[in-house]
C-alpha positions, 0 to 999 in steps of 0.5 A: 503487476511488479515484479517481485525481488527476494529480499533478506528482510521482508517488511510491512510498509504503509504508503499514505499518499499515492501521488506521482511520489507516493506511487513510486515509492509503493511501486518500488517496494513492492519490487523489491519485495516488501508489502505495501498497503497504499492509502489515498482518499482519491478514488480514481487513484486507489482504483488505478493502482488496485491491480499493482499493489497488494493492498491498496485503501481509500481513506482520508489520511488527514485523520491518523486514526482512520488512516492507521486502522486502513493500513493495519485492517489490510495487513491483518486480511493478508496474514489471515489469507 
């Protein structure tokens, strides 16, 4: 799993598209502390990064609204948890 850095201001991040750029993005902020919801339509790649990111969906990003409902559902399950 990241490790994770204290940070001044922690954000909530949506990373939609998980390929070898998106991955490092996500990977990076968590380490520095952010939460990440990453989101793919590629279940092989959702399921290779379950473990290294707090949050991680599978959705077609190509439609917004899905897209948007994946990333606020997985916000809301960990302010509620």
């Amino acid at each position: 799993m990241a490790k994770r850095a204290k940070t001044a201001e922690k954000k909530n991040v949506a990373v939609i598209g998980l390929g070898r750029f998106g991955e490092a993005v996500a990977l990076r902020l968590v380490e520095l502390g952010h939460e990440v919801v990453g989101i793919d339509g590629n279940a092989e790649i959702v399921q290779k990064l379950a473990d290294d990111l707090p949050h991680v969906v599978q959705a077609d990003s190509t439609e917004a609204e899905e897209a948007r409902m994946a990333g606020a559902s997985a916000i809301k399950r960990r302010e509620m948890t």
